[in-house]
Every structure is written in C-alpha cells, then in structure tokens.
Backbone as XML, in Angstrom:
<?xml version="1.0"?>
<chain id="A" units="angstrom">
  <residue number="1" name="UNK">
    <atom name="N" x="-82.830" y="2.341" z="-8.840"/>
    <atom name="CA" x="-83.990" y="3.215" z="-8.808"/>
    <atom name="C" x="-85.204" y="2.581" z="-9.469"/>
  </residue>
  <residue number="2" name="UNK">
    <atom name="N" x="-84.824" y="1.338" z="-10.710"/>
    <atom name="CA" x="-85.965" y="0.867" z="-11.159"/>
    <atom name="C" x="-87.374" y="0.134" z="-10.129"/>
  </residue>
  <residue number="3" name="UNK">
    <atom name="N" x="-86.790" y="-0.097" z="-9.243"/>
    <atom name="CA" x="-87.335" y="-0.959" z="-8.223"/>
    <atom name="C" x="-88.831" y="0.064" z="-7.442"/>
  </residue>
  <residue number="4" name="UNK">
    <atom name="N" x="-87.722" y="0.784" z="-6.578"/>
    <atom name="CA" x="-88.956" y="2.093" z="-5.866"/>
    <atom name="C" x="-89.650" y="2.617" z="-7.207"/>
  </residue>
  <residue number="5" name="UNK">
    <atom name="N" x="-89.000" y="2.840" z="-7.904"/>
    <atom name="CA" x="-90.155" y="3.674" z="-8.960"/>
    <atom name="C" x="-91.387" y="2.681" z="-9.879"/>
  </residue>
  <residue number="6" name="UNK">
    <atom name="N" x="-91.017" y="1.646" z="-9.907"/>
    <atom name="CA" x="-91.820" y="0.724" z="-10.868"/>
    <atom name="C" x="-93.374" y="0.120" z="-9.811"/>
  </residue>
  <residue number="7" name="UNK">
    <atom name="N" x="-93.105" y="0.215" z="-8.354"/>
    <atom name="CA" x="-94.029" y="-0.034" z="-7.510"/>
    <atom name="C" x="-94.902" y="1.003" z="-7.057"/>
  </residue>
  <residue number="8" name="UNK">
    <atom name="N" x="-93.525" y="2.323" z="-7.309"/>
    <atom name="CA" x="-94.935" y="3.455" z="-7.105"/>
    <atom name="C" x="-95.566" y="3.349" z="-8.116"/>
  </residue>
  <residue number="9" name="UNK">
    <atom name="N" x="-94.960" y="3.866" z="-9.720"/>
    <atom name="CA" x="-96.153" y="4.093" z="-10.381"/>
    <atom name="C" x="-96.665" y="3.069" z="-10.799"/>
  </residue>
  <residue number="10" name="UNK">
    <atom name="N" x="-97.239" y="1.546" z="-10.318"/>
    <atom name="CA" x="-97.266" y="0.541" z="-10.268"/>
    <atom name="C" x="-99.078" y="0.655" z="-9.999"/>
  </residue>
  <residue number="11" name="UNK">
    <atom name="N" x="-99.027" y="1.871" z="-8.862"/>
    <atom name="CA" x="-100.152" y="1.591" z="-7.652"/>
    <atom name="C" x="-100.925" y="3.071" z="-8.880"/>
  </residue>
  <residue number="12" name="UNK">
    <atom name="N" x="-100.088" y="3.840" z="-9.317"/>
    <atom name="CA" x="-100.193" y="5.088" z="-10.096"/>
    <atom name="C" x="-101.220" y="4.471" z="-11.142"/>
  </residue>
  <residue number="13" name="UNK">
    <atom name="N" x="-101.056" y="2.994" z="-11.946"/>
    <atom name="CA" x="-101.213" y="2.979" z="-13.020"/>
    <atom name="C" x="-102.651" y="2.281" z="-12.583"/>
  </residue>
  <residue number="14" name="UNK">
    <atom name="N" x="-102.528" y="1.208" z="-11.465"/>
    <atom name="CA" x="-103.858" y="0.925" z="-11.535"/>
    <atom name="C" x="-105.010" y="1.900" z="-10.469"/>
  </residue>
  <residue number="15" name="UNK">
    <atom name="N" x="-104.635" y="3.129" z="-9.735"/>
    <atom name="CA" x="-105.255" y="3.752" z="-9.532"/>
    <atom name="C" x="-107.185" y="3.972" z="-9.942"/>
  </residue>
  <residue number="16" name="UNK">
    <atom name="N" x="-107.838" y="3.490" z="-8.749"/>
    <atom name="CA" x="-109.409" y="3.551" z="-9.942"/>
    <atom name="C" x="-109.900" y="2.759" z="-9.692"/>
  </residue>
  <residue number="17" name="UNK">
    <atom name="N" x="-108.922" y="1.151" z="-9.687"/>
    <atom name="CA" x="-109.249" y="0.031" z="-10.168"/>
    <atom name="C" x="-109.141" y="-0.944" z="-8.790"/>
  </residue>
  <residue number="18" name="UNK">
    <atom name="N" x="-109.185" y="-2.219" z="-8.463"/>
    <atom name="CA" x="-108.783" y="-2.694" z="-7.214"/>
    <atom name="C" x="-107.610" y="-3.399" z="-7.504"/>
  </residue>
  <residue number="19" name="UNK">
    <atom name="N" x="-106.527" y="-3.396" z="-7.193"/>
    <atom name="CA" x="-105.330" y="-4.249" z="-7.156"/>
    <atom name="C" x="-105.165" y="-5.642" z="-6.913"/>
  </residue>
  <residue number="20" name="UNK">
    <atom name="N" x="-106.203" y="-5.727" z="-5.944"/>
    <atom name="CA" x="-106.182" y="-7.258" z="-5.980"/>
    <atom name="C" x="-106.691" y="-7.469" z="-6.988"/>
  </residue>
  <residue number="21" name="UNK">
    <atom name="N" x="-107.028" y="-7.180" z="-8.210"/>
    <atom name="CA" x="-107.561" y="-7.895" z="-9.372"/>
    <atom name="C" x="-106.312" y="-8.090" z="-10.588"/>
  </residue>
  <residue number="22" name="UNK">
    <atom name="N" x="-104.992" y="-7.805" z="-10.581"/>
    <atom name="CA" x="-104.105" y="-7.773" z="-10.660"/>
    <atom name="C" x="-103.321" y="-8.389" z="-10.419"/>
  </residue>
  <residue number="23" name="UNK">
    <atom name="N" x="-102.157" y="-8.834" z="-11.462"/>
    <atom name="CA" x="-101.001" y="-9.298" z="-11.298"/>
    <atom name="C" x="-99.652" y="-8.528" z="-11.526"/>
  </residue>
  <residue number="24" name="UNK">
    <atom name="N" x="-98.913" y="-8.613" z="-11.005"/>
    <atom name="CA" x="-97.424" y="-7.390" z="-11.286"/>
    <atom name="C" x="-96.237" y="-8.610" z="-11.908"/>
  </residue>
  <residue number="25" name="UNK">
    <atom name="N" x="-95.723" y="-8.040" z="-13.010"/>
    <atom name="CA" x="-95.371" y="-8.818" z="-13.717"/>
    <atom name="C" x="-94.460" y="-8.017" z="-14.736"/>
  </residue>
  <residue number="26" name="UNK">
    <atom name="N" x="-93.062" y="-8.540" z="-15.180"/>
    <atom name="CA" x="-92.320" y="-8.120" z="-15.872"/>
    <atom name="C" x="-92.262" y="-7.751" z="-17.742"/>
  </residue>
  <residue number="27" name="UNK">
    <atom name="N" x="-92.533" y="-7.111" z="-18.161"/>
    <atom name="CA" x="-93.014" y="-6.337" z="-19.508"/>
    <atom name="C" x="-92.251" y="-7.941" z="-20.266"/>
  </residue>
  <residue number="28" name="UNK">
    <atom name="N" x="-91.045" y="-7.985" z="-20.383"/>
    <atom name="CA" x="-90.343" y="-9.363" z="-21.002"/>
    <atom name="C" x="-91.577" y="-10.398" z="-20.862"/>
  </residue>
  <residue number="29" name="UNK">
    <atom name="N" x="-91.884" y="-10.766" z="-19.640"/>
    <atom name="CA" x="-92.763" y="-12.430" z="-19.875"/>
    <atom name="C" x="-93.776" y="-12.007" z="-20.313"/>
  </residue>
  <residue number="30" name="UNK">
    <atom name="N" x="-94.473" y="-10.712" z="-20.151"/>
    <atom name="CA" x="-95.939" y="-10.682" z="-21.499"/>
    <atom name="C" x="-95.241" y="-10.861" z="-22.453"/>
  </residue>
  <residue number="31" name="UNK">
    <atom name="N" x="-94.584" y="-9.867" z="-23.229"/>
    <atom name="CA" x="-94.064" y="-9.532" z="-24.354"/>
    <atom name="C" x="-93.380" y="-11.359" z="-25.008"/>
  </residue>
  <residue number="32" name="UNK">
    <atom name="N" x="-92.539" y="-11.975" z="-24.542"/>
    <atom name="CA" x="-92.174" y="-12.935" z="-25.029"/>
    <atom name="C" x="-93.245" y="-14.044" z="-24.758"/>
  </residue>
  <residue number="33" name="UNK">
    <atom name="N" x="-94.308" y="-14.105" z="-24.123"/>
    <atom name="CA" x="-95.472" y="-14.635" z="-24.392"/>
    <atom name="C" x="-96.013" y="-14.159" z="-25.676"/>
  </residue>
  <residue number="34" name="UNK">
    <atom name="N" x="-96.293" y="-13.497" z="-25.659"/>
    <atom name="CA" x="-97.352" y="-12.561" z="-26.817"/>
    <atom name="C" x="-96.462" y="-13.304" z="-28.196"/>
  </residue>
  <residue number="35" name="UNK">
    <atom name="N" x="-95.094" y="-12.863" z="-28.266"/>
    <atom name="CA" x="-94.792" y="-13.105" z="-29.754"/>
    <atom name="C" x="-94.141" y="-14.257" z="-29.622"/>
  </residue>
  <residue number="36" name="UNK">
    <atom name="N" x="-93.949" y="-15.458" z="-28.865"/>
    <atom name="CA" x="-92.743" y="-16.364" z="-28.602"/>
    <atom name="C" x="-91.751" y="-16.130" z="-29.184"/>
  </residue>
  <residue number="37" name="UNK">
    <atom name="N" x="-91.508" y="-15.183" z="-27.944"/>
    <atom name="CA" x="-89.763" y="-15.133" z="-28.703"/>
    <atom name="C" x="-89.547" y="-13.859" z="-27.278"/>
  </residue>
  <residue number="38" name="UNK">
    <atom name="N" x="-88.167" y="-14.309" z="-26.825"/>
    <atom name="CA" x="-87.502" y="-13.085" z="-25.997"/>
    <atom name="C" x="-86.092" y="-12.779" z="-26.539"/>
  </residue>
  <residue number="39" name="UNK">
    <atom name="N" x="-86.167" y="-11.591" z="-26.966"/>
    <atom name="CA" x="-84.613" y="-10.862" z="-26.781"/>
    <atom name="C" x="-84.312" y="-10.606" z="-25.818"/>
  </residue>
  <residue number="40" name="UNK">
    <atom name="N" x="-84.882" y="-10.224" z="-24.863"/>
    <atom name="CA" x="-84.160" y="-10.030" z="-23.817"/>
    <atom name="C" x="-84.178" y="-8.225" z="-23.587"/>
  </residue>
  <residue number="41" name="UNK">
    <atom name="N" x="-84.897" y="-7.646" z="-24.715"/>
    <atom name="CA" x="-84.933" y="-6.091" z="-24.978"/>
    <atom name="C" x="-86.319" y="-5.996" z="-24.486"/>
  </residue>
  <residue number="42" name="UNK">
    <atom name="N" x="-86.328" y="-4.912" z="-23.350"/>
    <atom name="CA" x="-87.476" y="-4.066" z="-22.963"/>
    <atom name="C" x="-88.076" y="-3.877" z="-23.866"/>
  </residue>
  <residue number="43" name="UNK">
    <atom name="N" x="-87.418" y="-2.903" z="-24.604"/>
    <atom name="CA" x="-87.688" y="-2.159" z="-25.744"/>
    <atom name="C" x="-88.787" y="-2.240" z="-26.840"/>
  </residue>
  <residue number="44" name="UNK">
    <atom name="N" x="-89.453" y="-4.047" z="-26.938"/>
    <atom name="CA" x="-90.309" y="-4.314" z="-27.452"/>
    <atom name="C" x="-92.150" y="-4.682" z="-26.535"/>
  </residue>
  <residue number="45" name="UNK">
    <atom name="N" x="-91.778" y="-3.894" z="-25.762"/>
    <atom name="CA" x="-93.478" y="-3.822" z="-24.880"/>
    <atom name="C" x="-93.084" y="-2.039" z="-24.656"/>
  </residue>
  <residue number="46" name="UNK">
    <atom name="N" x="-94.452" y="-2.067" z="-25.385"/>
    <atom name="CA" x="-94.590" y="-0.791" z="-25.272"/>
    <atom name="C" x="-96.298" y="-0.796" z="-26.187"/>
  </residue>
  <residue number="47" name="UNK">
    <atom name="N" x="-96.344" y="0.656" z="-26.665"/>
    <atom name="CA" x="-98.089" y="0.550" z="-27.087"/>
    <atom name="C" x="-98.337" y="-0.435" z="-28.292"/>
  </residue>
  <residue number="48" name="UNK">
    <atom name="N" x="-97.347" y="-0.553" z="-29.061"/>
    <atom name="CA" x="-97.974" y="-1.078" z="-30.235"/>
    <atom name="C" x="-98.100" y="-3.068" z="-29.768"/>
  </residue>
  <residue number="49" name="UNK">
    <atom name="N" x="-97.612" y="-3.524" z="-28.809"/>
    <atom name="CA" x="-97.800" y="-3.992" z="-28.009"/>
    <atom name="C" x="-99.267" y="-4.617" z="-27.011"/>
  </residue>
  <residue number="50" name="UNK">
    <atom name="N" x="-99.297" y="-3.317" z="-26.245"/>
    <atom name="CA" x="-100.432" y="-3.436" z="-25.680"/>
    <atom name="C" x="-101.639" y="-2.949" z="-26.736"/>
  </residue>
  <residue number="51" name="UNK">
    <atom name="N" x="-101.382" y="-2.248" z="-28.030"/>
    <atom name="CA" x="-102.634" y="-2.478" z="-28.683"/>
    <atom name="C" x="-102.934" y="-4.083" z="-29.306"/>
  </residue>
  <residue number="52" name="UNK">
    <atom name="N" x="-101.940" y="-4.746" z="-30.160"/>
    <atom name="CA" x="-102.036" y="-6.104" z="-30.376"/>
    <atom name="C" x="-102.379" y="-7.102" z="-29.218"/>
  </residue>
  <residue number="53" name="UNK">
    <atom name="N" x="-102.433" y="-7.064" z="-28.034"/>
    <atom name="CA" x="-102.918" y="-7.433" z="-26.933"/>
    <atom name="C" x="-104.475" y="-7.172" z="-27.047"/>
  </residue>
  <residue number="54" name="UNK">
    <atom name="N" x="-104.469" y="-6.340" z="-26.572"/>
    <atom name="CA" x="-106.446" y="-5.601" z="-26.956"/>
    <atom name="C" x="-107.507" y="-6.154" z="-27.932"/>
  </residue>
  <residue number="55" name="UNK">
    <atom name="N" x="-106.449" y="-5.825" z="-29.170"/>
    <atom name="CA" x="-107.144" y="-6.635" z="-30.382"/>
    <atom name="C" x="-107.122" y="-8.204" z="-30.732"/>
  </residue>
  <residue number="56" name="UNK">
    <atom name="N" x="-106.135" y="-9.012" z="-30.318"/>
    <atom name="CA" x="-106.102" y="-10.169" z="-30.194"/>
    <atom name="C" x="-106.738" y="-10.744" z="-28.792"/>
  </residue>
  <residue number="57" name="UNK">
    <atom name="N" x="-106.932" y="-10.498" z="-27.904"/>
    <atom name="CA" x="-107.277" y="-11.029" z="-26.443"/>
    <atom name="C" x="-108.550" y="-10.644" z="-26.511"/>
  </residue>
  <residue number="58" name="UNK">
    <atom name="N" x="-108.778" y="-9.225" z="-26.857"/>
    <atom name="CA" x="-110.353" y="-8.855" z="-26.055"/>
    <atom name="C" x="-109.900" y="-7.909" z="-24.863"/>
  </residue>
  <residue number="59" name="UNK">
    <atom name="N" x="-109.046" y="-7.816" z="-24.917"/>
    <atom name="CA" x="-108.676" y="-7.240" z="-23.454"/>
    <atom name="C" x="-109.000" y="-5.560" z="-22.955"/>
  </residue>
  <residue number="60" name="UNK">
    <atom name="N" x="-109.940" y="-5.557" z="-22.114"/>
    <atom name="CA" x="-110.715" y="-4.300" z="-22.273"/>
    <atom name="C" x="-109.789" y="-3.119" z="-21.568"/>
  </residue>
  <residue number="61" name="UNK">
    <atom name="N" x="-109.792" y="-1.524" z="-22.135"/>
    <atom name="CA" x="-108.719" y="-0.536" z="-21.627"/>
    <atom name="C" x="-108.309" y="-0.869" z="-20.175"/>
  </residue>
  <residue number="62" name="UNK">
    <atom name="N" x="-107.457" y="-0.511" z="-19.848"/>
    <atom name="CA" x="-106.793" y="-0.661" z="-18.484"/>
    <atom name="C" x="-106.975" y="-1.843" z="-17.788"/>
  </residue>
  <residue number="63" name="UNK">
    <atom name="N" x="-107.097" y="-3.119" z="-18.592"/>
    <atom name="CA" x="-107.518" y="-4.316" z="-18.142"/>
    <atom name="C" x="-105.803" y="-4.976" z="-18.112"/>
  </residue>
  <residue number="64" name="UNK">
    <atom name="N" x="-105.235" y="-4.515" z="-19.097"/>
    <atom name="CA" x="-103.660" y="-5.078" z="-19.046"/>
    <atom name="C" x="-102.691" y="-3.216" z="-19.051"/>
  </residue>
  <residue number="65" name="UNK">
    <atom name="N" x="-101.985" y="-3.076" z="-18.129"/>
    <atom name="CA" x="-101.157" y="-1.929" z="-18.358"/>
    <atom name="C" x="-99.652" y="-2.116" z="-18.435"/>
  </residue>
  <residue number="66" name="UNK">
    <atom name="N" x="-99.353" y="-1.043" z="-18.750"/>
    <atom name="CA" x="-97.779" y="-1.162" z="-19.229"/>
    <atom name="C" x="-96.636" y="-0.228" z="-18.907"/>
  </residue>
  <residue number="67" name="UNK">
    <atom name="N" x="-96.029" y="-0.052" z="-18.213"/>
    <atom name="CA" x="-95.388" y="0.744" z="-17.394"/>
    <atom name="C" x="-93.811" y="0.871" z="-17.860"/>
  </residue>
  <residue number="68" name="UNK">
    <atom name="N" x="-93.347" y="1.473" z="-18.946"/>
    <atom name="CA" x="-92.346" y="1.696" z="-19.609"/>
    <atom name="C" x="-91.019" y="3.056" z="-18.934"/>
  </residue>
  <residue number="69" name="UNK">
    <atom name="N" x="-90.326" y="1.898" z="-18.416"/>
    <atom name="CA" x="-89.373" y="3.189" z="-17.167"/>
    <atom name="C" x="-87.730" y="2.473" z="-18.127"/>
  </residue>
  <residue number="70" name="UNK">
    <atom name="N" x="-87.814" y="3.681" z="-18.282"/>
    <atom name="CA" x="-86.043" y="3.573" z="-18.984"/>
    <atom name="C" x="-84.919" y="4.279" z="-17.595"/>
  </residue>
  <residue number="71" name="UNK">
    <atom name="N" x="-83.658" y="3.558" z="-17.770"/>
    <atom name="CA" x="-82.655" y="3.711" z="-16.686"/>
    <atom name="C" x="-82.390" y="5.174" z="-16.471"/>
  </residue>
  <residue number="72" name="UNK">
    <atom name="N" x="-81.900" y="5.668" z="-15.645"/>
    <atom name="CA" x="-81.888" y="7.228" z="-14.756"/>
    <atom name="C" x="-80.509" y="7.479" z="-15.418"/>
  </residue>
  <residue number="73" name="UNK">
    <atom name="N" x="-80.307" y="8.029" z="-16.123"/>
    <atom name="CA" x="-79.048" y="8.854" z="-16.597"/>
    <atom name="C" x="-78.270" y="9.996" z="-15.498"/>
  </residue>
  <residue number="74" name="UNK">
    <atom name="N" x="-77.158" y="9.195" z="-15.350"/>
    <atom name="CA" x="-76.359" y="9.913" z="-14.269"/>
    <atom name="C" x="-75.998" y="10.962" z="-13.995"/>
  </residue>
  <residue number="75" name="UNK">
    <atom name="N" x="-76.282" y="11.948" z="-14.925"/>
    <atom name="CA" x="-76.356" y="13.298" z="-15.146"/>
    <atom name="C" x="-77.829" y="14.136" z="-14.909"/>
  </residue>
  <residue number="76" name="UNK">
    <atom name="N" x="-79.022" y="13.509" z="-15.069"/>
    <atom name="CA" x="-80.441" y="13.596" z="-14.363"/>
    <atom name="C" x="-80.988" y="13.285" z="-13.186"/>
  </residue>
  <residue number="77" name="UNK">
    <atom name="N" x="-81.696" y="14.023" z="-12.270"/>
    <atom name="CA" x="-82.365" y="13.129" z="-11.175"/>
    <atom name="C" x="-83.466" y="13.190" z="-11.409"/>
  </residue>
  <residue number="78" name="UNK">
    <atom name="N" x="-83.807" y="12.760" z="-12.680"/>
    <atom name="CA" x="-85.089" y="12.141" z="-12.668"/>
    <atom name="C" x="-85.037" y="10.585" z="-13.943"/>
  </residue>
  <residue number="79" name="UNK">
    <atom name="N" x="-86.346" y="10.238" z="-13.675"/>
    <atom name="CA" x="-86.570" y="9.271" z="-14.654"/>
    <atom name="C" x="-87.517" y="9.321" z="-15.188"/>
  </residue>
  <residue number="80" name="UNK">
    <atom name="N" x="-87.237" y="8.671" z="-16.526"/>
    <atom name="CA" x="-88.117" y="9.301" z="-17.699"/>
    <atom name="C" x="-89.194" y="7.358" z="-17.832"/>
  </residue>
  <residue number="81" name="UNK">
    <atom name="N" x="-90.673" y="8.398" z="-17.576"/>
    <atom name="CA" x="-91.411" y="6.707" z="-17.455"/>
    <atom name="C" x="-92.610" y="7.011" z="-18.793"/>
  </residue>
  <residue number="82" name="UNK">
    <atom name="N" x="-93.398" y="5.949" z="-19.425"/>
    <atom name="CA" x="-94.690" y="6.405" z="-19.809"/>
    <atom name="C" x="-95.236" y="5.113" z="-18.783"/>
  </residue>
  <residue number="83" name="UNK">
    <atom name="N" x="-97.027" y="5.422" z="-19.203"/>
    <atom name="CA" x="-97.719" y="4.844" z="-18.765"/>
    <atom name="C" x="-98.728" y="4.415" z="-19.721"/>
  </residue>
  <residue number="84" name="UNK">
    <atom name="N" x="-98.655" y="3.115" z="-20.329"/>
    <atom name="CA" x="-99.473" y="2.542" z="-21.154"/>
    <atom name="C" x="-100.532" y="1.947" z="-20.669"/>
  </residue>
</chain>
C-alpha cells in the first residue's frame, strides 16, 4: 500500500506548486545525507528534520517536503500519513 499512497499524496503535497520543479525521492537518502549516517530507520525524517534543513540550507517553506506514511496495520483500512 506504501507505493499507491506515497504517489498520491506525493502530487497532494506539492499541490500549488509545479512538479516538474521537483524531485521524488526517498526520506532515508535526504535524511542520511543531511546527518551522514543511515540506520536504515524512517523514523528519523520527519519535522525536526525538515526544520534543520530550512535553517541550514536556506531552504524556503515547501521548497523541500516530507511525506511521513507509517505501514497499514492489519486490523485498519486506513493509513496513518503526515505531511511535512
């Protein structure tokens, strides 16, 4: 389910904006860019993240986004996403 859902709200997040100005790209290779270093854990891109991005880069709001989708629990039909 990560797949269909990460492309919709993909188009969700840059909504506004033009897409071709954009790259789609996995939260891990910013994130282990940003700090050199990968665990291998999602878990560390998220806001506090994309604020150290902002403040170190320059990087102006919705210029880098962040699309945080945790796995569908088999007992839910839904999935639980934010949108950074």
């Amino acid at each position: 389910t990560h797949g269909r859902a990460m492309f919709t709200l993909a188009h969700r997040a840059m909504a506004g904006y033009d897409e071709a100005d954009y790259v789609l790209t996995d939260g891990e290779r910013i994130c282990s860019t940003a700090i050199g270093w990968n665990f291998g854990d999602g878990h560390m891109h998220n806001e506090q993240l994309i604020a150290a991005l902002q403040k170190r880069c320059d990087f102006e709001p919705g210029e880098v986004r962040v699309l945080l989708l945790d796995a569908q629990p088999i007992h839910k039909q839904r999935q639980e996403y934010r949108l950074v």
